[in-house]
N, C-alpha and C positions, 0 to 999 in steps of 0.2 A: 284484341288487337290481331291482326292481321301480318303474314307475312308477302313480302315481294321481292323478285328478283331484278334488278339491273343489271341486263346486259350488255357490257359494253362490245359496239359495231365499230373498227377499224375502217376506213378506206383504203384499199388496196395500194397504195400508195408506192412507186419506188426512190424515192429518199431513206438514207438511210441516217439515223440519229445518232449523233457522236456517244462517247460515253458519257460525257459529261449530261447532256439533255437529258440520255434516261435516268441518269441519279436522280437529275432536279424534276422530272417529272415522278420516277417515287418517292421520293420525298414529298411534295405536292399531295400524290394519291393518299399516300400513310396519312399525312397529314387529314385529309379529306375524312376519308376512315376513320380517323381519330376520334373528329368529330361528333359522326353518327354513334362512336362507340361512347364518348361520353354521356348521349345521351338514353346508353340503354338499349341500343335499338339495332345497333349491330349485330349479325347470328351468323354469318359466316363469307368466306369467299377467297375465288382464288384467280390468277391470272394462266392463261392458255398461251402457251407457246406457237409462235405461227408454224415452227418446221416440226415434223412426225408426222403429220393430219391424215387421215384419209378418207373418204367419204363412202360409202355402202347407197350402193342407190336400190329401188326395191326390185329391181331385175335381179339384183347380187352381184351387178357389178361396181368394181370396187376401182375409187378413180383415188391419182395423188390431190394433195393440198386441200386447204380449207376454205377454199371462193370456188373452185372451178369455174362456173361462165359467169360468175357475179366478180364486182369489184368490190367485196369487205368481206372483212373476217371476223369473227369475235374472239377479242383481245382476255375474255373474262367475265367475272359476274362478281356479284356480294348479294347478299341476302340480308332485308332490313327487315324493322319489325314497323308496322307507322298505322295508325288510325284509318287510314284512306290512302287511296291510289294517289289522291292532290297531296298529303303528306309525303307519299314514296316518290310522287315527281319534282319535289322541293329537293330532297335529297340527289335525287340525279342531276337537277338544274346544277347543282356543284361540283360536278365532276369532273379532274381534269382532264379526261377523254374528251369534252367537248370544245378542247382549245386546238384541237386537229379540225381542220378544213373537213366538212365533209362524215366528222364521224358521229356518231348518233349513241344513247342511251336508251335501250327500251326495259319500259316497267312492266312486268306481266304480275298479277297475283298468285301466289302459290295455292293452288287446289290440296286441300288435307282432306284424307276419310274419314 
């Protein structure tokens, strides 16, 4: 079995979420999580805070925030364990990141030596 990552992509978005929204969407996410974790397949993950960021470009220089001239961010990741890439995309199709307009889950497979 295979690992992969889902990244969750933010849209830059300026709305901002009451408190209550973000309860009900971690609740939602845990929930989601829950999930994959019942089925064994869960291996780790965390969520990325939008403010601190800062970007290292390979000149060295060093700009604020986590988009500079793009519109998204990444909000986070989990790391699943799934037979195939088409398993690890079953997985992100349920995410409640993709109930934001515009934001996106990508699956990469983790490279191991």
């Amino acid at each position: 079995m295979d690992e992969f990552v889902l990244i969750f992509r933010h849209m830059d978005g300026k709305e901002v979420a009451s408190p209550e929204q973000i309860q009900q969407w971690m609740q939602m996410t845990m929930d989601w999580i829950g999930g994959i974790a019942a089925q064994n397949k869960f291996v780790a993950g965390v969520g990325l805070p939008f403010d601190d960021a800062k970007v290292v470009h390979s000149n060295k220089m060093v700009t604020n925030g986590a988009f500079g001239d793009i519109k998204e961010t990444i909000g986070g990741y989990i790391i699943v364990k799934a037979e195939s890439v088409e398993e690890a995309v079953e997985f992100a199709k349920g995410s409640p990141v993709l109930l934001g307009e515009g934001n996106t889950v990508e699956v990469r497979k983790i490279a191991h030596q």
